[in-house]
KEKE-3310 file (N, C-alpha, C; in steps of 0.2 Angstrom, whole numbers, plus 5000, padded with zeros to 4 digits):
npx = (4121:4105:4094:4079:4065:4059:4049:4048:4043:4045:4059:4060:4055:4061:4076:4070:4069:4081:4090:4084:4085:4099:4104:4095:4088:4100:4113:4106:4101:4114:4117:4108:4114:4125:4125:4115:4130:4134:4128:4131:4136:4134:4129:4116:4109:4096:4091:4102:4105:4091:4094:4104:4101:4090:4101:4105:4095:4093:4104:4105:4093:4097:4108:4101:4090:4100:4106:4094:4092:4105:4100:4091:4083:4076:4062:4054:4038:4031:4037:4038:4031:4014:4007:3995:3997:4000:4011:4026:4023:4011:3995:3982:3965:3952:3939:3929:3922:3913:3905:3905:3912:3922:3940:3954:3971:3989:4006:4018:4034:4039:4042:4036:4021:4005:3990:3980:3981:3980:3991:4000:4009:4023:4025:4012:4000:3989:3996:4005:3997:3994:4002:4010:3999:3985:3973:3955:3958:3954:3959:3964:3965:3974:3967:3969:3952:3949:3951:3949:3942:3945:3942:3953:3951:3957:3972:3984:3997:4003)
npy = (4904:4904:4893:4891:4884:4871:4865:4847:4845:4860:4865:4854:4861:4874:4869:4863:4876:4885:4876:4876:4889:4891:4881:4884:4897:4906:4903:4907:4918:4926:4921:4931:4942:4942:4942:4954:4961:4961:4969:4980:4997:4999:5009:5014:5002:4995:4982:4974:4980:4977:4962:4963:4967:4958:4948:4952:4950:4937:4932:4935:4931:4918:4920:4921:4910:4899:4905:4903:4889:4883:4891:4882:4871:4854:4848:4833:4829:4817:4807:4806:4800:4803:4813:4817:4831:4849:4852:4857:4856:4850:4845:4855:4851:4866:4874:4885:4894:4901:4901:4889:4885:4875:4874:4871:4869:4870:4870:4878:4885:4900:4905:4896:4899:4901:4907:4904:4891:4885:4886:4891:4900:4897:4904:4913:4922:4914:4901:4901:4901:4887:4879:4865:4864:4850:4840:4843:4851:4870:4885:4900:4914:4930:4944:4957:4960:4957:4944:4924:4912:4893:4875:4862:4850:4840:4831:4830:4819:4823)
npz = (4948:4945:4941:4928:4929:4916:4905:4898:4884:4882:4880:4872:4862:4861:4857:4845:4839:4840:4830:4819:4816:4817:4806:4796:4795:4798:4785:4775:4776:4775:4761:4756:4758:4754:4741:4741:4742:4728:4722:4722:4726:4744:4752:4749:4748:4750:4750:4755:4767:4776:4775:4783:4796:4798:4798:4812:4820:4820:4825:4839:4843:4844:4853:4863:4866:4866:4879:4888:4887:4894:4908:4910:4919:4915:4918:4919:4921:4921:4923:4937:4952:4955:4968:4972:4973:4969:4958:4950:4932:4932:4928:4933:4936:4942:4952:4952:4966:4967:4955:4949:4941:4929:4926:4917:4917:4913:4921:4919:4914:4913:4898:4891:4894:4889:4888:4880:4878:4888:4896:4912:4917:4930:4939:4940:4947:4948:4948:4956:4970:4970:4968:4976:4985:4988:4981:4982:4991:4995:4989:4989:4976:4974:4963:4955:4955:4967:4977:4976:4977:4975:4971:4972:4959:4951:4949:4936:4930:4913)
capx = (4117:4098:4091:4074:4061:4055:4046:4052:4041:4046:4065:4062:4054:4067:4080:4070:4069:4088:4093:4080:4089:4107:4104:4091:4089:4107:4114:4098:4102:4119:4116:4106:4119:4132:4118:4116:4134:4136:4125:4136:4136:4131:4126:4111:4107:4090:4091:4107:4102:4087:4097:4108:4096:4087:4106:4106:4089:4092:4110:4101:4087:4099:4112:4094:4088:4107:4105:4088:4093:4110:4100:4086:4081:4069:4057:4046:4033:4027:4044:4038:4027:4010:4006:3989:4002:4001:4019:4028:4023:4006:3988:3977:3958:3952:3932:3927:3917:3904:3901:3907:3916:3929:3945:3958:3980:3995:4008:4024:4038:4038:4044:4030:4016:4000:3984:3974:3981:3979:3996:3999:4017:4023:4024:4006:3997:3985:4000:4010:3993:3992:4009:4009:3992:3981:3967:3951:3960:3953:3965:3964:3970:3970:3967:3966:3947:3950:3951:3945:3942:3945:3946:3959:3947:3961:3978:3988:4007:4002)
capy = (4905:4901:4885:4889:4877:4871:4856:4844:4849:4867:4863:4851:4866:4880:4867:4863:4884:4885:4872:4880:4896:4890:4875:4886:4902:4908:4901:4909:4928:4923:4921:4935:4949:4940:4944:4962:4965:4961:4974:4989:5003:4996:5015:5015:4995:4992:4972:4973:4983:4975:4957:4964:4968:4949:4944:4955:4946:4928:4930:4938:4924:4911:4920:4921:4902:4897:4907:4900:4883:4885:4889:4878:4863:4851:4841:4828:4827:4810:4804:4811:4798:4806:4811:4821:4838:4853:4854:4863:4854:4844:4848:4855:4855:4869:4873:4892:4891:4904:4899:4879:4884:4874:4876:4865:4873:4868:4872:4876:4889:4907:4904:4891:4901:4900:4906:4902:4882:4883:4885:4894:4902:4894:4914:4917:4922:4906:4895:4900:4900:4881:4874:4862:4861:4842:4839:4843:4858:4875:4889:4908:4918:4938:4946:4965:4963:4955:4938:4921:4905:4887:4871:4859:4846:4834:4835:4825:4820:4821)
capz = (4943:4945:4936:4928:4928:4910:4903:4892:4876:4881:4881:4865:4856:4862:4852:4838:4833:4839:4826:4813:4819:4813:4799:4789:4794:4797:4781:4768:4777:4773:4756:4754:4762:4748:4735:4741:4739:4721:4719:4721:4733:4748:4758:4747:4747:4756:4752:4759:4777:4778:4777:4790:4802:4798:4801:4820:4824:4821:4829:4845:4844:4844:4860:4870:4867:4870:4886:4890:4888:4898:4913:4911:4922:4912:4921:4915:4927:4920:4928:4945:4956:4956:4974:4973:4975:4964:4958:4941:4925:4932:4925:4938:4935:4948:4952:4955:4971:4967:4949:4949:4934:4930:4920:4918:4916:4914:4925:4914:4915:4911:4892:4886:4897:4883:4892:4875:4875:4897:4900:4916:4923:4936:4944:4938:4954:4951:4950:4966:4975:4966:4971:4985:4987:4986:4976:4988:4995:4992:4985:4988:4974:4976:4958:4955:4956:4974:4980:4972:4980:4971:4973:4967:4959:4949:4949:4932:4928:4908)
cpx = (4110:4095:4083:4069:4057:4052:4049:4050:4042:4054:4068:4059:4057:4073:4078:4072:4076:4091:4090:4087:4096:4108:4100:4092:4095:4111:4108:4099:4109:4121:4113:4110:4124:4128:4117:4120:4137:4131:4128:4134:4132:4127:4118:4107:4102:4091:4095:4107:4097:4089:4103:4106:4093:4093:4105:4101:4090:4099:4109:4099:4092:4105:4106:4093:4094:4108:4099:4090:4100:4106:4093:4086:4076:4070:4053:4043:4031:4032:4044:4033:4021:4008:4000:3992:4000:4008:4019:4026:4014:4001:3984:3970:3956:3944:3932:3920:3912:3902:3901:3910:3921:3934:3950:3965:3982:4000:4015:4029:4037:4037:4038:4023:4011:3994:3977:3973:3981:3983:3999:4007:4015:4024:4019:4004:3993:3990:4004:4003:3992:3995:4008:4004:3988:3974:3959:3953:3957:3956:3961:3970:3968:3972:3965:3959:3947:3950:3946:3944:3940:3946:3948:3952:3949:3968:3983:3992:4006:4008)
cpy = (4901:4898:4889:4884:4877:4863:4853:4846:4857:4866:4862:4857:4873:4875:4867:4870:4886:4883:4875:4886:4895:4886:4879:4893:4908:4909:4906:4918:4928:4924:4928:4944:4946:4941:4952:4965:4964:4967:4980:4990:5002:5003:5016:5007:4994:4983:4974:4975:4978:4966:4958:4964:4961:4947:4946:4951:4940:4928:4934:4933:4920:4912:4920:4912:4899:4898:4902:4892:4880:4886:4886:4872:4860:4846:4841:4826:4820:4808:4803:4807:4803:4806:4815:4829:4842:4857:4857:4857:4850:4849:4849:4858:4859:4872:4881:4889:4893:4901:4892:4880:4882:4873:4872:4870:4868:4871:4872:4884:4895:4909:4900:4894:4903:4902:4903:4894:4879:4882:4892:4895:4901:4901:4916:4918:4915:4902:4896:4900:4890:4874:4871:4862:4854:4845:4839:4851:4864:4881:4896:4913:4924:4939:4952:4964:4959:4945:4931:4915:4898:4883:4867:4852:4838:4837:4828:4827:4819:4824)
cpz = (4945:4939:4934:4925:4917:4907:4898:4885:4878:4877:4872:4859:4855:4856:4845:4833:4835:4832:4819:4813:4814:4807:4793:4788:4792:4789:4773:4771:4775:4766:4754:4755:4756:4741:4736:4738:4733:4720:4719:4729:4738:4754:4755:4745:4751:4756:4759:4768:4782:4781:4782:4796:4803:4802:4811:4824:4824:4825:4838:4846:4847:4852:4866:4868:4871:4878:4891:4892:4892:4904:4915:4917:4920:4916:4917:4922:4925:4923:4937:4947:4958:4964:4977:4974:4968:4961:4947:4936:4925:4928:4929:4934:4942:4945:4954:4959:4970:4961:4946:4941:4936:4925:4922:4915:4919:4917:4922:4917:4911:4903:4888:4889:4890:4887:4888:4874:4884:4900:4903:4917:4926:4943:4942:4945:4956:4952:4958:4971:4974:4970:4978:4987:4984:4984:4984:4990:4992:4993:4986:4981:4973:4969:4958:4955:4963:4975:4978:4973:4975:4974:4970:4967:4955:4948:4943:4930:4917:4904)
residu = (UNK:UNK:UNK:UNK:UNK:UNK:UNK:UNK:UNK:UNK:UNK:UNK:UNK:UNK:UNK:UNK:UNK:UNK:UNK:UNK:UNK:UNK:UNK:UNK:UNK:UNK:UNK:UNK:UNK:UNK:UNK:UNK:UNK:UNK:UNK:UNK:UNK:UNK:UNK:UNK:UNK:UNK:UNK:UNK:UNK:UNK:UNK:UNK:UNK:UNK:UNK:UNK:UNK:UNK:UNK:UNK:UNK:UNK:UNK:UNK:UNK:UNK:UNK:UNK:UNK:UNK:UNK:UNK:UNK:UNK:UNK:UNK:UNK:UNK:UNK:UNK:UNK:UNK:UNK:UNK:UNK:UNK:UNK:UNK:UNK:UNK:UNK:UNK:UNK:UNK:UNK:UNK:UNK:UNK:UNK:UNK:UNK:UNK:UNK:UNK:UNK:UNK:UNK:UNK:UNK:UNK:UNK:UNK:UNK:UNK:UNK:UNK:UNK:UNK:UNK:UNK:UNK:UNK:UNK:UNK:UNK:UNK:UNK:UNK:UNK:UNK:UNK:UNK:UNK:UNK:UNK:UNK:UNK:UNK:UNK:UNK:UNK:UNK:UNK:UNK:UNK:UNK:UNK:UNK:UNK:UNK:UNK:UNK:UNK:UNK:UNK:UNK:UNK:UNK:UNK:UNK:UNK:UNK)
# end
């Protein structure tokens, strides 16, 4: 079975919608499919279909997080002796050589990947050119419109 990698606030936010999932969710479709069928003839009961379908999606939701979380390995990077490295979970600020633009990512697992909050899969093309590189070093990474050179300009366990 391959382990993959996820951060500790990913992990703690795949439980918290699991638990939502079964204490609230669950429970209230529940209800509303036992409300359906006092209503009669159930071949022509939209509530009632449409609360079944609800039911089919939260009982999916909840066998995928389960999965998710079964083969996780959560790392906390703060835990992880900072050693100038670009590894899974840290914060790299990185400098575009031509335009000294610089942009700052997190380096998180495929499930919490956010491009709008700077969180970067760890299989994005920038992060595998990322990994294992030290601060100082400049990074090739090839993008459909060709090849982009950066350099690693800090590297935090936050």
């Amino acid at each position: 079975m391959n382990r993959v990698p996820m951060t500790v606030e990913g992990a703690e936010a795949l439980r918290a919608e699991l638990d939502n999932l079964k204490k609230v969710e669950r429970p209230s479709v529940v209800q509303a499919i036992a409300e359906a069928r006092e209503h009669g003839d159930l071949k022509e009961n939209a509530e009632y279909h449409a609360a079944r379908e609800k039911q089919g999606f939260i009982e999916g939701r909840i066998q995928e997080i389960e999965a998710k979380l079964s083969m996780a390995q959560v790392i906390d990077v703060k835990a992880i002796e900072p050693s100038g490295k670009v590894i899974f979970g840290t914060t790299v600020s990185i400098i575009h050589m031509e335009t000294d633009e610089e942009v700052t990512y997190r380096i998180v697992g495929d499930d919490e990947a956010d491009v709008k909050n700077r969180k970067i899969s760890v299989n994005s093309p920038i992060a595998r050119a990322l990994i294992g590189k030290e601060v100082g070093e400049v990074v090739v990474v090839h993008t459909p419109s060709g090849a982009v050179e950066y350099e690693i300009d800090s590297v935090e366990h936050l």
